[in-house]
C-alpha positions as protocol buffer text, in pm:
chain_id: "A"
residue {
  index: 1
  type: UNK
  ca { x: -2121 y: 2487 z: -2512 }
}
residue {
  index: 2
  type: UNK
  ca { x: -2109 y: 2489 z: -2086 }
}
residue {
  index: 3
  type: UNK
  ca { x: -2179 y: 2802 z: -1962 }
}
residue {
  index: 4
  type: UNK
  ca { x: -1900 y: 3040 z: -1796 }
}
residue {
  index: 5
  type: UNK
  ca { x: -1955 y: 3239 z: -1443 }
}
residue {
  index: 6
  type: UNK
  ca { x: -1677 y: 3466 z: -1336 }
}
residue {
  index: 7
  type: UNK
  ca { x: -1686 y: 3595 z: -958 }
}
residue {
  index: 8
  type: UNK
  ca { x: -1489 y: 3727 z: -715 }
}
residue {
  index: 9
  type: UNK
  ca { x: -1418 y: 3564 z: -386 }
}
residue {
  index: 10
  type: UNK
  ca { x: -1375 y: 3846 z: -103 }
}
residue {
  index: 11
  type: UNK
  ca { x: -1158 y: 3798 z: 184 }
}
residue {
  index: 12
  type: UNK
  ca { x: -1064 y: 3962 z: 473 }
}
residue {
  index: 13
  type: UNK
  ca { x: -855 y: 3840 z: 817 }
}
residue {
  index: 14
  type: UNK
  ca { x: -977 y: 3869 z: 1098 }
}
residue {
  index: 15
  type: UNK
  ca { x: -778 y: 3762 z: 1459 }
}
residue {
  index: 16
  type: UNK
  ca { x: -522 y: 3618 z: 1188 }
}
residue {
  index: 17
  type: UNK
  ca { x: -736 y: 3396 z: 1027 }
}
residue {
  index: 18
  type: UNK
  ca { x: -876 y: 3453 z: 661 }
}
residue {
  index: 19
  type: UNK
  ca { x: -1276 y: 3493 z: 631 }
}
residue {
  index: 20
  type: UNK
  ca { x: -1433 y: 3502 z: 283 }
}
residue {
  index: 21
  type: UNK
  ca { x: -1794 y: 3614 z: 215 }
}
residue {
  index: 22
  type: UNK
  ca { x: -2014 y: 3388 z: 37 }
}
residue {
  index: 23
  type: UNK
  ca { x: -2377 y: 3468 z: -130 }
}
residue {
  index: 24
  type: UNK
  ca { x: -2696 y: 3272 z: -48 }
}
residue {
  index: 25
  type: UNK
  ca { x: -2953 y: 3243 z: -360 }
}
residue {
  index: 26
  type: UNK
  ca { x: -3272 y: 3410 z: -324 }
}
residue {
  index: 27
  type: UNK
  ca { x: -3587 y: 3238 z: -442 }
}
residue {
  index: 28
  type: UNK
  ca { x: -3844 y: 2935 z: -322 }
}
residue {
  index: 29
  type: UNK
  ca { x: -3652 y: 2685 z: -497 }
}
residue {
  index: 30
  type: UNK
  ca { x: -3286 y: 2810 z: -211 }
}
residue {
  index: 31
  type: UNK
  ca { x: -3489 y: 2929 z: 80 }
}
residue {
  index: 32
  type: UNK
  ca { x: -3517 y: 2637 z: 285 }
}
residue {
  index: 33
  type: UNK
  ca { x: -3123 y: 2535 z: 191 }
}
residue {
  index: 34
  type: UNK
  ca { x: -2829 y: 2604 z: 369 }
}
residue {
  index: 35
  type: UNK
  ca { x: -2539 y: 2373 z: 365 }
}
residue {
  index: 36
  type: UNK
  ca { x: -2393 y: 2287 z: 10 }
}
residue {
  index: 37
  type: UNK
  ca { x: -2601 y: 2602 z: -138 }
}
residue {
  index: 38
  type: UNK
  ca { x: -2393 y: 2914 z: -111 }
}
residue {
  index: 39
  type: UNK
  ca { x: -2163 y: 3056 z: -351 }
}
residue {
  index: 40
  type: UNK
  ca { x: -1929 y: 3316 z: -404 }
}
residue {
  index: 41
  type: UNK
  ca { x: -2101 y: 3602 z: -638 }
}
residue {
  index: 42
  type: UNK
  ca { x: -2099 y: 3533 z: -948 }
}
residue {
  index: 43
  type: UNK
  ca { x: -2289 y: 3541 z: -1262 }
}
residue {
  index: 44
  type: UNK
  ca { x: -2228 y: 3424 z: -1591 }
}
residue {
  index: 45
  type: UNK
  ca { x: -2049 y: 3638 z: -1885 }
}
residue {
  index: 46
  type: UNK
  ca { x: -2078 y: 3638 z: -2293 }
}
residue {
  index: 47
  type: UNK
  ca { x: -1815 y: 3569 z: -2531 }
}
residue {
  index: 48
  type: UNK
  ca { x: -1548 y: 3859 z: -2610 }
}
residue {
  index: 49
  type: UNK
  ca { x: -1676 y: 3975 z: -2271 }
}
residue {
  index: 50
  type: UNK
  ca { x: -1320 y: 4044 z: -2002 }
}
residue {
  index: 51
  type: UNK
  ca { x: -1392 y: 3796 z: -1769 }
}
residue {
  index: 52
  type: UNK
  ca { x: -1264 y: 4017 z: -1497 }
}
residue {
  index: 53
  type: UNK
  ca { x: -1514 y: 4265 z: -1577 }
}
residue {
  index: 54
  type: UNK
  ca { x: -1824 y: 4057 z: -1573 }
}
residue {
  index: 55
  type: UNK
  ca { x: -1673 y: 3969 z: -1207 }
}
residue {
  index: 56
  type: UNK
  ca { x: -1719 y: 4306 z: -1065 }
}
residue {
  index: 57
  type: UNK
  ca { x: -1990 y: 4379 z: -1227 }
}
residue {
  index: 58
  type: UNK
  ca { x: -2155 y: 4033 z: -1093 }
}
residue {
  index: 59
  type: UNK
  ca { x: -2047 y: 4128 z: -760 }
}
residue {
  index: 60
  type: UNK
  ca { x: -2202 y: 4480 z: -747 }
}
residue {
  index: 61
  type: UNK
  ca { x: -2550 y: 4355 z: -909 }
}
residue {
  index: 62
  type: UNK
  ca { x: -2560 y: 4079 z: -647 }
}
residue {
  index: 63
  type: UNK
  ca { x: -2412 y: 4259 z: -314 }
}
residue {
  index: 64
  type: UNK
  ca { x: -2421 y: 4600 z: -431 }
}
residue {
  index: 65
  type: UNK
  ca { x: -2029 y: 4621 z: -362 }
}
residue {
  index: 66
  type: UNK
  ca { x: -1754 y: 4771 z: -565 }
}
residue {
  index: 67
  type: UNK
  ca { x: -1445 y: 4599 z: -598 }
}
residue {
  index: 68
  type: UNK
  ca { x: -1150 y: 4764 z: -664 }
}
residue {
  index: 69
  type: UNK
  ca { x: -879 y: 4464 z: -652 }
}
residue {
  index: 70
  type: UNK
  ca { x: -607 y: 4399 z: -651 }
}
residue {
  index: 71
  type: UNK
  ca { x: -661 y: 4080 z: -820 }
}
residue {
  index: 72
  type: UNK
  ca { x: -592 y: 3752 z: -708 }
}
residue {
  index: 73
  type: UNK
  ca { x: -630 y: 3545 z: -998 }
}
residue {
  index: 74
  type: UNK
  ca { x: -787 y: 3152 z: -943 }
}
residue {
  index: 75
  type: UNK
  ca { x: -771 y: 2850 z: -1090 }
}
residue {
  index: 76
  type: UNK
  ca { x: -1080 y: 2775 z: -1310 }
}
residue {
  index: 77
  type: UNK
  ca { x: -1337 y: 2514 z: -1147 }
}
residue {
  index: 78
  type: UNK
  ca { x: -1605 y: 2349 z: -1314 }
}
residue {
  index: 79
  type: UNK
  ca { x: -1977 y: 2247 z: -1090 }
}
residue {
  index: 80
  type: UNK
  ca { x: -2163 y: 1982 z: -1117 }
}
residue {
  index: 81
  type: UNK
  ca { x: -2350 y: 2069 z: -1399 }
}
residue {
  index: 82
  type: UNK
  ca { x: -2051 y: 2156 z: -1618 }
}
residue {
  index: 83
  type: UNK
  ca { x: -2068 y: 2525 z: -1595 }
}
residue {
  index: 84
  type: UNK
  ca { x: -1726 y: 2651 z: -1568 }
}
residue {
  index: 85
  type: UNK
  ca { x: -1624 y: 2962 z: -1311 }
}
residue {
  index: 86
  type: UNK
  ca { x: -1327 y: 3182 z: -1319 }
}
residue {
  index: 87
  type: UNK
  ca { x: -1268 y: 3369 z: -1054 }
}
residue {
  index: 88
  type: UNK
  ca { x: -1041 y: 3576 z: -844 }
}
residue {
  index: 89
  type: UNK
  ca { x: -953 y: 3663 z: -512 }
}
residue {
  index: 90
  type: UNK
  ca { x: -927 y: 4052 z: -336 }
}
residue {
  index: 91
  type: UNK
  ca { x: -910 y: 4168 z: 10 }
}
residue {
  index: 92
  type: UNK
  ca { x: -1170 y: 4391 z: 114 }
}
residue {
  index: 93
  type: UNK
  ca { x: -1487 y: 4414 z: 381 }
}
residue {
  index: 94
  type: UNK
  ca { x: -1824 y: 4424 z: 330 }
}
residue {
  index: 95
  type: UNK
  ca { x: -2128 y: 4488 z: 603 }
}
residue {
  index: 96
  type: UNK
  ca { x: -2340 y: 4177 z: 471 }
}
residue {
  index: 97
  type: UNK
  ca { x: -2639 y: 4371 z: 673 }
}
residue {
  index: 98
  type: UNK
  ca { x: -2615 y: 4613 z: 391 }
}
residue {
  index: 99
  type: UNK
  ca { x: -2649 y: 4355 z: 57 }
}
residue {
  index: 100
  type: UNK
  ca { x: -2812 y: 4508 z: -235 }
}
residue {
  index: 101
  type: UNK
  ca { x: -2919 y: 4247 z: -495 }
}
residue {
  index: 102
  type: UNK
  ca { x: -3071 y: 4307 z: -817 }
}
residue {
  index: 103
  type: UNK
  ca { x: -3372 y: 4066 z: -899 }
}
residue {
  index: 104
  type: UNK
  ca { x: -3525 y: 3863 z: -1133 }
}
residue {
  index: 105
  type: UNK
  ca { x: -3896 y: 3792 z: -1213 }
}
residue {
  index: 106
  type: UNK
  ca { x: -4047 y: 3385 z: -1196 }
}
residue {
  index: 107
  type: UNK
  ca { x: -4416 y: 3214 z: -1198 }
}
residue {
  index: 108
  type: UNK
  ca { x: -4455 y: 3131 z: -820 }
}
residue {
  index: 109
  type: UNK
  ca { x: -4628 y: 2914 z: -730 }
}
residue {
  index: 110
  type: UNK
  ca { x: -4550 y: 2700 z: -1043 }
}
residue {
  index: 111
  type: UNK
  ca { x: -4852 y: 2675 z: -1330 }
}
residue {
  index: 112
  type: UNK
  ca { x: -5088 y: 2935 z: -1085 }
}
residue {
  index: 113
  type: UNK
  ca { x: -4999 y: 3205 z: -1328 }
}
residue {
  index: 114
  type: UNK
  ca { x: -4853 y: 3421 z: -1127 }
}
residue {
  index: 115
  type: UNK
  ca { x: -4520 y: 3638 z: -1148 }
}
residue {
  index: 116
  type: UNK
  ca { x: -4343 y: 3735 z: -836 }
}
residue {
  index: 117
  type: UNK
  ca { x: -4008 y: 3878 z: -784 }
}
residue {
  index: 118
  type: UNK
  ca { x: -3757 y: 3759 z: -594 }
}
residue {
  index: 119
  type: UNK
  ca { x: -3387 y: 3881 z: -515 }
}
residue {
  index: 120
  type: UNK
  ca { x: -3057 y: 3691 z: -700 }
}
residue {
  index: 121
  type: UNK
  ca { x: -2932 y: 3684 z: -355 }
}
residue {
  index: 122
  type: UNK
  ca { x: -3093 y: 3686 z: -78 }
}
residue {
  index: 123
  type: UNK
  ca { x: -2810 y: 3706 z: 215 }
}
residue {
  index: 124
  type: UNK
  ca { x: -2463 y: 3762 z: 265 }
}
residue {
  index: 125
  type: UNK
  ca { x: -2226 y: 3633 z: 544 }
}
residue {
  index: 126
  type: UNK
  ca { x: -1860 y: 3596 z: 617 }
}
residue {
  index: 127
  type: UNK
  ca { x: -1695 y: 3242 z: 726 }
}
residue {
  index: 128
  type: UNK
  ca { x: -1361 y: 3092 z: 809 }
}
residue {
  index: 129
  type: UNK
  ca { x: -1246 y: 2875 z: 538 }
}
residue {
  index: 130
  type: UNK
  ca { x: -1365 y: 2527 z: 715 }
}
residue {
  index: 131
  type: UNK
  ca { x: -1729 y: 2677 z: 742 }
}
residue {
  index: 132
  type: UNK
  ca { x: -1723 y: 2803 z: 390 }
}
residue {
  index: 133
  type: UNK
  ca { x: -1625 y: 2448 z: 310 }
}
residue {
  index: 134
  type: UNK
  ca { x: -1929 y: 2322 z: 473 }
}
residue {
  index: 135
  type: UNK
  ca { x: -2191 y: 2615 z: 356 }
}
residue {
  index: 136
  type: UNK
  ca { x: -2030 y: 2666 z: 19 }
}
residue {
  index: 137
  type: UNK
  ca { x: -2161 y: 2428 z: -353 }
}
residue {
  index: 138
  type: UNK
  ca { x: -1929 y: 2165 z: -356 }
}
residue {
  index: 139
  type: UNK
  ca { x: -1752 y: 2228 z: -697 }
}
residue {
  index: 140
  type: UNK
  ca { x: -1629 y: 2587 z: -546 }
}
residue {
  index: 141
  type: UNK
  ca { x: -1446 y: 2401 z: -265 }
}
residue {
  index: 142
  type: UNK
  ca { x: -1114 y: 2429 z: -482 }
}
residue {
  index: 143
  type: UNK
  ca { x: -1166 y: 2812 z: -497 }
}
residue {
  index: 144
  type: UNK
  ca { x: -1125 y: 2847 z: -143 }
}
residue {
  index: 145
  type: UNK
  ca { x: -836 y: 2589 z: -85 }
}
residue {
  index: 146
  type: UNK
  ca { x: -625 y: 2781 z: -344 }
}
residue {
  index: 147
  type: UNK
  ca { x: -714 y: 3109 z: -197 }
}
residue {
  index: 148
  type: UNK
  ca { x: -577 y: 2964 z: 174 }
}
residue {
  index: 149
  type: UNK
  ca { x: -268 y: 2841 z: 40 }
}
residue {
  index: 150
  type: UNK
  ca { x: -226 y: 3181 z: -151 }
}
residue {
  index: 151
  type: UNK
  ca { x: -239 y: 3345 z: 157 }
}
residue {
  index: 152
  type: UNK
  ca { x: 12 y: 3129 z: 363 }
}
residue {
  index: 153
  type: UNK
  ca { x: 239 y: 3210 z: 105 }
}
């Protein structure tokens, strides 16, 4: 069975234009990748588990934010690797300077032996739309083009 995220993607307007704050993974494997490598936060969620739920709480573990909502909800989208993320929009603002992530332990380097920690997320920043395009894993793309036409509406 693929594996289910649900996340929230923030958003705020600034000079009358939407922004949205996107997540950068922590870890050796993200820390020399930019473009094509941020996400919104997100983290995956068990069956019987409210989807919704496991959203907030996803966001708070990797930003240390609460979100209160309301709720925009989003239309599923399914990555590359056939993991499939639900997801929903709220306004709200965020210092990114301020990100709290929890973290999780790997062997680094690989086969020395060695554990090291590293955080889930590692930065936080807020983009227009087009530059989340750019900075943002290409099978979230739809997330943000729904959440722009939402808000012409």
């Amino acid at each position: 069975m693929a594996k289910k995220s649900a996340g929230i993607l923030l958003y705020r307007i600034k000079k009358n234009q939407p922004e949205v704050l996107l997540v950068h993974p922590g870890g050796p494997f993200w820390a020399k990748k930019d473009l094509g490598s941020w996400s919104i936060p997100k983290g995956e969620y068990e069956e019987g588990e409210d989807p919704l739920d496991a959203a907030r709480r996803e966001v708070e573990e990797e930003t240390g934010l609460q979100v209160k909502g309301p709720f925009i909800e989003l239309a599923p989208v399914k990555q590359k690797g056939g993991k499939l993320v639900v997801a929903w929009a709220a306004e709200g603002d965020f210092d990114p300077a301020t990100i709290k992530s929890n973290e999780f332990e790997m062997e680094w380097p690989p086969k020395s032996g060695k554990r090291k920690t590293f955080p889930e997320v590692d930065k936080a920043a807020w983009f227009t739309i087009s530059e989340a395009v750019e900075k943002i894993v290409e099978g979230q793309i739809p997330l943000l083009k729904e959440l722009e036409l939402k808000l012409r509406k």
